[in-house]
N, C-alpha and C positions, 0 to 999 in steps of 0.2 A: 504493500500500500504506500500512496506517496502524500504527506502531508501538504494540506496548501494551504496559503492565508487569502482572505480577501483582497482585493486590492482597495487603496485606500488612493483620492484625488493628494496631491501634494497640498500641504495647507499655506494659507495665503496668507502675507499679511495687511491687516486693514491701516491703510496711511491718513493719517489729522491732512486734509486738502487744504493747501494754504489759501482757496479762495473762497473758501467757510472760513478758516479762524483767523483770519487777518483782514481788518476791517480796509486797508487801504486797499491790499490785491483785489478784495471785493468790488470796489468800484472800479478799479481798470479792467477788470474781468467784462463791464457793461459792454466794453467795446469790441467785445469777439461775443458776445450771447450771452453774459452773466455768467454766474458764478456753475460750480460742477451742483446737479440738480441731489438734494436730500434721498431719493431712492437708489442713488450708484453707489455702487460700494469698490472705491478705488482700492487697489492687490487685489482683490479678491478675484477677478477679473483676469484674464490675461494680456499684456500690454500689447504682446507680440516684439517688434523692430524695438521699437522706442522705450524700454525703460526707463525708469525713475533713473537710473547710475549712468547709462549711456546719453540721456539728456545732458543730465551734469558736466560730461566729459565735453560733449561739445560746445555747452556752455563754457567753459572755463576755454576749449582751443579760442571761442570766439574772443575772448576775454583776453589770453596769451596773446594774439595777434592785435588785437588794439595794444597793447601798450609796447608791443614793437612796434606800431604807427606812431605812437607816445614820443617814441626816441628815435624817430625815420630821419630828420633833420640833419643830428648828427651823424647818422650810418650813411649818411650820400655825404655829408659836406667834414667830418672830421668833429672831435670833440674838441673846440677850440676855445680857449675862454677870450672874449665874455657870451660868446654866442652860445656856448652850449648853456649858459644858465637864462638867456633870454627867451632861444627856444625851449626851456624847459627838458632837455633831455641830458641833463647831465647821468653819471654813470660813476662808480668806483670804477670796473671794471677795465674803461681803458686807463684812467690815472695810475690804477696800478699796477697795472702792464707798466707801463711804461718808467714808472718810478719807483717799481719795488725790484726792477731787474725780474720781475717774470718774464718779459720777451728776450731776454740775454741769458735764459738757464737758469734761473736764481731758483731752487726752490724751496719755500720758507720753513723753516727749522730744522731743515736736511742740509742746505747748504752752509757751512761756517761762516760767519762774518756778516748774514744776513739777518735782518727784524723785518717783523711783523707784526702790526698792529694788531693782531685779532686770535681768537683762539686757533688751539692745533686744526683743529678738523679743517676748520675753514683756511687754514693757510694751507691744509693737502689739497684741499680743493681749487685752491688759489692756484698752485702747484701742478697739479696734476691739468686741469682743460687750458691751462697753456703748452705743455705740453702736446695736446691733440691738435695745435695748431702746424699749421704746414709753414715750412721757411725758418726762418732763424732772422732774428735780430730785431728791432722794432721799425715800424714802417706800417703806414695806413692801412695795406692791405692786412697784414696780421694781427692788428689792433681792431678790426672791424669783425676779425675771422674769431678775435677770443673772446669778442663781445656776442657774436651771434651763438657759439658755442654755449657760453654761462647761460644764454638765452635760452634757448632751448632744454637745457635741462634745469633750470627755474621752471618753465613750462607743465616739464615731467613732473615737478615735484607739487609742483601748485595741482595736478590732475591725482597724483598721491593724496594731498592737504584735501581736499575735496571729496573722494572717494569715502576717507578714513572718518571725517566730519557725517557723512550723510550716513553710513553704517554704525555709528554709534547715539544717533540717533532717533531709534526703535520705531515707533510711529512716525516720525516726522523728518523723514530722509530731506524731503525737501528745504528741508532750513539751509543746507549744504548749499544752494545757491545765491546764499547772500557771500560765500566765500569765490564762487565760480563766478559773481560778477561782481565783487565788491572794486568803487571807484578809487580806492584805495590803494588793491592791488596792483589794477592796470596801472597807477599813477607809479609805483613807490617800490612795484616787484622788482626791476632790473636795475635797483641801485646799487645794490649790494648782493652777499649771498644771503641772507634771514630768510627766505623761505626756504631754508636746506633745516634751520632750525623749527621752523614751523612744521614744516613738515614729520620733524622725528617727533616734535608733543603730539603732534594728531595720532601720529601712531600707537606712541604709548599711551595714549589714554584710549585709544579703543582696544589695546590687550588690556589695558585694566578692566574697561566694563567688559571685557570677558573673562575676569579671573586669571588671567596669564599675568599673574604678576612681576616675574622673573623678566619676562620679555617687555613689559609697561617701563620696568627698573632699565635696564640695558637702554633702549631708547631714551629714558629721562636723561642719561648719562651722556649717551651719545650727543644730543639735545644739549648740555649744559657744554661741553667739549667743541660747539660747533658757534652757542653763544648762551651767554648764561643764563639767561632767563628762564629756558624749560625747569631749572633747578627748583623755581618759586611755587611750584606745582607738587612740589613736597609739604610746604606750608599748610593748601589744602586737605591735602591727606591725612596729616597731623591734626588737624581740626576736627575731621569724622571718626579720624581714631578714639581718639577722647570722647567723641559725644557715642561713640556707639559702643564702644570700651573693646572695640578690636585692635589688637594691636600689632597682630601679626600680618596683615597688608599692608601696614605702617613700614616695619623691621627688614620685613622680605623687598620692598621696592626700596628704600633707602640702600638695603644691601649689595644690590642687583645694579642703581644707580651708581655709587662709589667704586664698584667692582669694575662697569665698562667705563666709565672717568679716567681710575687710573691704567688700568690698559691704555687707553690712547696717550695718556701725558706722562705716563714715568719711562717709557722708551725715549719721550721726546727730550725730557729734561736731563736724563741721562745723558745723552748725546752732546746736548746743548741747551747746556744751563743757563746761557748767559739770555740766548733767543728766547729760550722759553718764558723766563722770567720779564722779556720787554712787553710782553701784554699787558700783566699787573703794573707793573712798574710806569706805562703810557696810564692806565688807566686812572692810577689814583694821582699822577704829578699834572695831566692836563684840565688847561681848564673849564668853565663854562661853558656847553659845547652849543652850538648855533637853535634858537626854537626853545630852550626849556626856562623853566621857571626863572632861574637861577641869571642868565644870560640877560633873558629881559629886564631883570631888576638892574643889570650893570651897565645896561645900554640906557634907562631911564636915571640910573644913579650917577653917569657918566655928562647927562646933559643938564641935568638941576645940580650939578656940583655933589654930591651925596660921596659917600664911603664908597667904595667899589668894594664887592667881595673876592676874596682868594682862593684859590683851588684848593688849599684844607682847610678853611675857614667852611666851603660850602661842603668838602667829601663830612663832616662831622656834623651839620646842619641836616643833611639831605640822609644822612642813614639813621638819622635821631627820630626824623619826619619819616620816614618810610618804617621805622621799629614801631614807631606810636601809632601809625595805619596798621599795620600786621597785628598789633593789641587791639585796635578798635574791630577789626577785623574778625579776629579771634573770639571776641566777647560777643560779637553778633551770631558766631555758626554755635556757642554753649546757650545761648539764651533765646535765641527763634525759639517761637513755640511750635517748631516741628525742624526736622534736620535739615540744614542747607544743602542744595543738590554738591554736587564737584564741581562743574562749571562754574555755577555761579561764583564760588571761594577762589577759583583758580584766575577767575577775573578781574572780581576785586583785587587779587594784591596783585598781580602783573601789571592792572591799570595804576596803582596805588605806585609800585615802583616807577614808569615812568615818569608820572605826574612829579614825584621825588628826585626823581636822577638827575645828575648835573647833563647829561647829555639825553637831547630828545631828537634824532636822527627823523628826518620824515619817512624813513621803510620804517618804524617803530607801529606804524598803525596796523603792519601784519601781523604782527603780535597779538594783535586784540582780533584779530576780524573773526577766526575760528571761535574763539573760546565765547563771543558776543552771540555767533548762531547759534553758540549750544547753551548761555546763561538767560541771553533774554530774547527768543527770535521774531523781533516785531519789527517789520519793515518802515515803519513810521520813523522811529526812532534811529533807527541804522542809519537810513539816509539824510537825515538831518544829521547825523555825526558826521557822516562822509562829505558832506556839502562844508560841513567848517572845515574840514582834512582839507579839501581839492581848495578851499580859500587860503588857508594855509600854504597850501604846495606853491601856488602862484606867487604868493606871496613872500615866499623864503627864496625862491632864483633871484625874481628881482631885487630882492635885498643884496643877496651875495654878488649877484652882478655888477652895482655898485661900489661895495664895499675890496672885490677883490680884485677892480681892474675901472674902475671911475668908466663905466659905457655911457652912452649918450643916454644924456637927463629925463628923454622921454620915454626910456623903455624903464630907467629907476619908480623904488620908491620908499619914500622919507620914511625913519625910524620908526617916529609913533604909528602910522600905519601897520608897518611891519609887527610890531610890539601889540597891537590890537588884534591882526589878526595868528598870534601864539595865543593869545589871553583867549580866541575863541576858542579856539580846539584844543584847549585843555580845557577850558571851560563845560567843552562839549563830550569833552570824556566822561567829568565830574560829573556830568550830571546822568550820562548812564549808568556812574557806578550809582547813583542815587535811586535811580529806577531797579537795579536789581535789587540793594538792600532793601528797599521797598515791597519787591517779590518776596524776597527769604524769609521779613515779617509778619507778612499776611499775603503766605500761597496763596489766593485766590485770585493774586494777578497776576501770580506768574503764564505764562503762558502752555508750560511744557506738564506743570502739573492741573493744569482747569481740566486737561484731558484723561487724567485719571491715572497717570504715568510716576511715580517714585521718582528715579532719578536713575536716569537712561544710563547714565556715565559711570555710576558710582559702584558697579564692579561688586566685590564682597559687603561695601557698606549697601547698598541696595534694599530695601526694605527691613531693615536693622532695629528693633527699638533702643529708645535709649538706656544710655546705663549713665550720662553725666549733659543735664540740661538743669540750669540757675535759672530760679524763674524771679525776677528783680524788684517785681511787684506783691509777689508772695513766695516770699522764702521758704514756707514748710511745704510747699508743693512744689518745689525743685525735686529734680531726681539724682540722688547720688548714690556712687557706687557701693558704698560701708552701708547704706541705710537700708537698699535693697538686701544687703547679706542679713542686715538684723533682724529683717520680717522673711527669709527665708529659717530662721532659729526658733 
């Protein structure tokens, strides 16, 4: 006799339609027939061609190729200052081709006698797609060839950051397109490498909402190695450990993290102690860097005659103010009256450290754009930040055009302009971190849980009760850990 089982259909899953829960898609929705009608039941369905993830994908190519149209000016006419900041396409990329000796063989923390600004990873990577360039020596054509090279695998990694967003996302894969077309990215991806960082947190944070801690760890690492920030995402972790009294998704990704950190940096520092060491060593002796807080106050302290500040006068200022965020921070994931998702905690303090840092770089907005579709994904709000960003963006070349080569007066523009608009988009940050601490107090606005959804991200904390919540307003209805053991006695 042969056993058989039934056959069962593949089970579907049912996706939150952003043109029901998003009141503004809803109305642009009027212009193709209104919104997706109450009796369809999107996954359940089968899409055929067009998925939800292969949407994305060509969203985000469309998205890649504009902001290589972003930076077309330079790629036909040369990155020359002051034009490359009038046309807005300035680039690290060819600067440092050309001035770190990558187009001469240099490659950074490999070769002796060489510095590099930037961590290890990102200096292999520096290293390494010069390398895949053809020719030798430096010359327009191979400054254009390393430029379009970094491009393109920005590209790849941005269609990675997007994939990883949308699948840890559970219901609401389509959030993932506020990262596939954020104005942001097209503007601010090909400055730098930071979407190679971006891309490893997405990563790690969708092995953690699958419980793969070990591999969430290793990319957190790899992530802090490549730029520091994914580090800050331990922060959050630390906060649900506590409130949920797990401690071993805390211990196990810390571990895991530190583990692939030092693999990549104690070969390097070995080698080359002196190189390794010029990252930190740039980082804490420069100063105010162009956009942040810090900066504007010395360019308004500079015209009203005031104090100017100093690069350790603000590195001690600026980690006092960023410790006192991470407490206020802190006190908000033990005291919500129900647990903060991970997104949300990983946002506030990432936004919190910019807002803090002596240097606010304009690619710094990729840093936020993932972690915002998964703390708060409301298109109202995203685009209103992005619109201060893109006022922003315009407004930091014409500054520097000015500032680093006197261009003709009418493509400049004068300080306090420039200084209003930093004040807006930090402004504009502040105020979504305001909007989510808003959500963590009273879920009912958050978005991700009105749909009935725990916390898509949050891996082993995921439906967890608590074992440590301070309630501020009545203290004997706090929950602590000793007290539940004495009503277990």
């Amino acid at each position: 006799m042969q056993e058989t089982e039934p056959h069962h259909q593949p089970r579907r899953a049912r996706f939150v339609v952003p043109s029901r829960a998003d009141a503004l898609l809803r109305n642009f929705t009027e212009l193709i027939g209104g919104p997706l009608g109450h009796r369809t039941e999107p996954g359940v369905v089968l899409p055929r061609i067009f998925t939800v993830e292969r949407v994305l994908i060509i969203l985000t190519v469309i998205a890649a190729l504009l902001a290589v149209v972003v930076k077309n000016h330079c790629r036909l006419n040369g990155w020359q200052i002051p034009t490359q900041f009038y046309a807005t396409c300035y680039s690290d990329f060819p600067e440092l081709f050309r001035n770190r000796g990558l187009g001469d063989g240099v490659f950074p923390f490999f070769t002796q006698g060489s510095y590099f600004e930037y961590p290890v990873i990102m200096g292999v990577i520096a290293g390494a797609t010069a390398a895949l360039v053809p020719g030798s020596g430096v010359n327009a054509s191979r400054v254009l060839g390393y430029f379009d090279v970094n491009a393109t695998l920005v590209a790849a990694v941005w269609i990675v950051t997007v994939l990883a967003t949308s699948r840890m996302s559970a219901r609401r894969p389509w959030d993932a397109a506020m990262v596939a077309l954020a104005p942001g990215i097209i503007l601010a991806g090909l400055i730098n490498w930071d979407m190679w960082a971006v891309g490893m947190l997405a990563v790690a944070m969708l092995a953690f909402s699958r419980g793969r801690l070990v591999v969430a760890g290793i990319f957190i690492g790899l992530g802090t190695a490549t730029k520091l920030y994914p580090l800050l995402i331990m922060g959050a972790i630390l906060v649900l450990a506590l409130r949920t009294g797990k401690l071993k998704p805390l211990l196990v990704t810390a571990a895991s993290a530190a583990g692939a950190w030092l693999a990549v940096n104690l070969p390097v520092a070995a080698i080359n102690p002196t190189g390794w060491r010029y990252f930190f060593e740039f980082s804490e002796d420069r100063p105010a860097g162009y956009s942040s807080l810090w900066f504007a106050y010395n360019l308004v302290a500079d015209r009203l005659h005031w104090v100017p500040l100093e690069a350790a006068l603000i590195n001690t200022a600026g980690t006092w103010l960023f410790l006192a965020a991470c407490g206020l921070i802190a006190l908000l994931g033990i005291t919500a009256p129900r647990r903060p998702r991970l997104a949300q905690l990983a946002f506030l303090i990432v936004a919190a450290f910019i807002l803090t840092n002596k240097v606010y770089s304009p690619q710094f907005v990729l840093w936020l754009v993932p972690l915002l579709a998964l703390a708060r994904p409301r298109w109202r709000d995203f685009l209103l930040w992005q619109a201060a960003e893109a006022l922003h963006w315009g407004a930091v070349w014409m500054y520097l055009g000015q500032v680093t080569s006197g261009g003709p007066s009418q493509h400049n523009i004068d300080m306090p302009y420039y200084v209003l608009a930093v004040v807006a988009h930090m402004l504009a940050t502040a105020y979504l971190m305001f909007r989510v601490v808003w959500d963590v107090w009273d879920p009912h606005f958050d978005p991700v849980r009105v749909h009935g959804m725990d916390d898509p991200q949050g891996g082993p904390f995921a439906g967890s009760p608590d074992r440590l919540r301070l309630d501020l307003n009545r203290p004997s209805a706090s929950v602590l850990p000793w007290r539940r053991a004495v009503n277990r006695t």
